[in-house]
C-alpha positions in Angstrom: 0.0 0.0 0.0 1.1 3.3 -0.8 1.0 5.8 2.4 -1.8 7.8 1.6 -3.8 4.4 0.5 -3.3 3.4 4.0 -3.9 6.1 5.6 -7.5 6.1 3.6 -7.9 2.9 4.6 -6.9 3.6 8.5 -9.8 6.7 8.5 -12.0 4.5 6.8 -11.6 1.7 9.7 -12.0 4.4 12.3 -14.5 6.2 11.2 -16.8 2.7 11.0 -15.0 1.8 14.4 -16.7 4.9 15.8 -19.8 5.0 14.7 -20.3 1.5 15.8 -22.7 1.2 18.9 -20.3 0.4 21.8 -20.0 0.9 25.3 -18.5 4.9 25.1 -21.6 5.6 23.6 -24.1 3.8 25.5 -22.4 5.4 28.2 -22.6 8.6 26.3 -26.2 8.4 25.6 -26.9 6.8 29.5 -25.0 10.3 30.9 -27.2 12.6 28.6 -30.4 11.1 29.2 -29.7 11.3 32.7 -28.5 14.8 33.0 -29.0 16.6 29.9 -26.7 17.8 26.9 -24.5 19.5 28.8 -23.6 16.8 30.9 -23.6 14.5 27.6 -21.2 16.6 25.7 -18.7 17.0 28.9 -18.8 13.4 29.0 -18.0 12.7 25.7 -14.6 14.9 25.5 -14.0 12.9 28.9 -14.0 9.9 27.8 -12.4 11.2 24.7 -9.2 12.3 27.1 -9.7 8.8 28.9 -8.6 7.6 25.5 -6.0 9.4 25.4 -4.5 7.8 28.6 -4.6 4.3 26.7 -3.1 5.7 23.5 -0.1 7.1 25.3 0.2 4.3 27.4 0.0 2.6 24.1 2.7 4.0 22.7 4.8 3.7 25.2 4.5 -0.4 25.9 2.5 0.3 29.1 -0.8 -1.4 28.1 1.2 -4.2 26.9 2.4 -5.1 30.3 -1.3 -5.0 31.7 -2.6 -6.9 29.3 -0.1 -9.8 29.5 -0.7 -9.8 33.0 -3.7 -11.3 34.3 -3.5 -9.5 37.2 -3.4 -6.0 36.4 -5.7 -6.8 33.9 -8.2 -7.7 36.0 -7.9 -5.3 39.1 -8.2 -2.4 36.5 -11.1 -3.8 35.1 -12.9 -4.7 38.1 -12.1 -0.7 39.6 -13.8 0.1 36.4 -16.3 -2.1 36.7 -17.3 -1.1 40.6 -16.7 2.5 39.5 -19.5 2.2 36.9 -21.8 0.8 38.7 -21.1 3.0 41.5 -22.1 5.8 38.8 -25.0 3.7 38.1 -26.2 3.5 42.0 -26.1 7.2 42.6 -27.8 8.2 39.1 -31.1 6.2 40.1 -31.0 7.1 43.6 -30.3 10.9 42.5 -33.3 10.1 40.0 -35.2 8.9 43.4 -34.3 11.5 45.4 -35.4 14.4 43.4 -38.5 13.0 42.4 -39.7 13.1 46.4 -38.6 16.1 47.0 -40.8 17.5 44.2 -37.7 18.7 42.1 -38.4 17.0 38.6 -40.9 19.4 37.9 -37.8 21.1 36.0 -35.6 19.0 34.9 -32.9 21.7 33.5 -32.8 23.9 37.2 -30.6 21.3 39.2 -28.7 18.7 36.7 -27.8 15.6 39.2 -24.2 16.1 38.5 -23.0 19.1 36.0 -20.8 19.2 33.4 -17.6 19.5 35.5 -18.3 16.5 37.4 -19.3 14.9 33.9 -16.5 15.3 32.7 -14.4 14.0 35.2 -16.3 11.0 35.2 -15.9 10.5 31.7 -12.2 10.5 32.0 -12.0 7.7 34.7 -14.6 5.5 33.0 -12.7 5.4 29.9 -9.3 5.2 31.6 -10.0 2.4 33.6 -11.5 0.4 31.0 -8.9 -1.8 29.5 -10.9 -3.0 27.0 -9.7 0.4 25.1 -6.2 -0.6 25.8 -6.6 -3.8 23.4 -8.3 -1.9 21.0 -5.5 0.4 20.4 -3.0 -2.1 20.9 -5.0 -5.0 18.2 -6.3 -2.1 16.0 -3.2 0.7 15.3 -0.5 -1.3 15.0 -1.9 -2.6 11.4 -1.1 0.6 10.1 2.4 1.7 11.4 5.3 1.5 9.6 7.9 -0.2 11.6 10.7 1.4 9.6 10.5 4.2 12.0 9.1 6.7 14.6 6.4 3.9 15.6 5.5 5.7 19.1 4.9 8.8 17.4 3.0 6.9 14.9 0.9 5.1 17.3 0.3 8.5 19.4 -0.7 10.4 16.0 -3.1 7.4 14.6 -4.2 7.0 18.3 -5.1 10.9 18.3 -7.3 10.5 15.2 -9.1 7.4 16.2 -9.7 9.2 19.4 -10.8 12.1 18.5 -13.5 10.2 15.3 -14.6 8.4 18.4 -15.2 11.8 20.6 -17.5 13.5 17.8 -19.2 10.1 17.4 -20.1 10.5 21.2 -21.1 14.6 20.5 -23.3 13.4 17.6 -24.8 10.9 20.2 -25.1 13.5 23.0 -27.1 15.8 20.9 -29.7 12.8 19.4 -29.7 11.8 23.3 -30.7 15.3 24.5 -33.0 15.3 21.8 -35.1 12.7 23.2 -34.9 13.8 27.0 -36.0 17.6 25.6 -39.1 16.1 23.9 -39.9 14.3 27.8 -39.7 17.7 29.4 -43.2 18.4 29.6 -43.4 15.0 31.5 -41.2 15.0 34.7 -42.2 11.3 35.4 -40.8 10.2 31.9 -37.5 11.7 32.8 -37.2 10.6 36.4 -37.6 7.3 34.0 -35.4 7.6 31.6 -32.7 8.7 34.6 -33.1 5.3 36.0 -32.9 3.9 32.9 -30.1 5.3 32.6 -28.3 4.4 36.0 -29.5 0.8 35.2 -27.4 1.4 31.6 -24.2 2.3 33.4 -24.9 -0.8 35.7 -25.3 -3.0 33.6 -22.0 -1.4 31.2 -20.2 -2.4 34.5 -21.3 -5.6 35.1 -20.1 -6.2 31.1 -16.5 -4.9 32.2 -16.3 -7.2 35.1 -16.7 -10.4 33.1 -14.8 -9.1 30.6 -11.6 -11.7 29.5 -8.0 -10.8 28.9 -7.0 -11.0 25.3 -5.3 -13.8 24.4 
């Protein structure tokens, strides 16, 4: 392949890559519907810098060594796994909570967490899912050339899959907040649809936990 026939071919992979329902943007869609598009989109470039985490680690032979140990692989994943569902837990009883105090009555006056906080969750979701690790590490190296520079290689293809994947998760955000904006006139579907969502991110977690280590 010439270089700019892979490279077509490496956007081309992404591109599908991103736009394929996965767990970033169930997640995406979970944190939206339960707090809003603000929340969503704060999410998204979360888990977008979570990614980042793996593709430097990546690059620099880290996420090898966790993956070839069973160990590591598996007390990240279960921290991610606990750490989800602990996200889960508070989004339903926030949902819960609101909803006896008489406060759903507006869903956009009091978002249960804010986009700050969103954020921040977004990064340690992705992070600690090492799932993404073996993606990077089974999916980029097919188009670096090993002639040279193949860290800076696997950070720059890394970057662009990364950042394909974080619009993906915009584009999700806003269809999400779509949906929860056409609920707003009825407080009880939201409420719903934020323990809908909490039961998402549960069940995202439970997914991690049993997730193997690559062979």
């Amino acid at each position: 392949m010439s270089d700019m026939t892979q490279l077509a071919v490496f956007l081309g992979a992404a591109f599908v890559l991103a736009i394929t329902p996965g767990p970033g943007i169930f997640y995406v869609a979970a944190r939206t519907l339960a707090g809003g598009r603000s929340e969503g989109v704060a999410s998204s470039f979360g888990t977008g810098l979570g990614g980042m985490v793996h593709v430097l680690a990546g690059s620099l032979g880290v996420s090898a060594i966790v993956l070839a140990s069973a160990e590591l692989f598996t007390a990240l994943k279960l921290a991610g796994a606990v750490y989800l569902f602990w996200l889960g837990i508070r989004t339903i009883q926030a949902a819960r909570r609101d909803a006896s105090a008489g406060l759903d009555g507006d869903v956009s006056a009091a978002p249960p967490v804010g986009p700050q906080q969103a954020f921040r969750e977004g990064v340690l979701v992705e992070a600690l899912n090492p799932k993404t690790a073996a993606f990077f590490l089974a999916f980029i190296p097919q188009f670096v050339d090993p002639a040279g520079g193949v860290a800076l290689q696997f950070m720059a293809l890394g970057f662009v899959s990364v950042a394909l994947n974080t619009l993906a998760d915009v584009a999700v955000a806003f269809a999400a907040s779509g949906i929860r904006d056409g609920a707003t006139a009825r407080p009880a579907l939201i409420r719903r649809l934020r323990q809908a969502s909490g039961a998402a991110m549960i069940a995202l977690g439970v997914g991690l936990a049993v997730a193997r280590r690559p062979a």
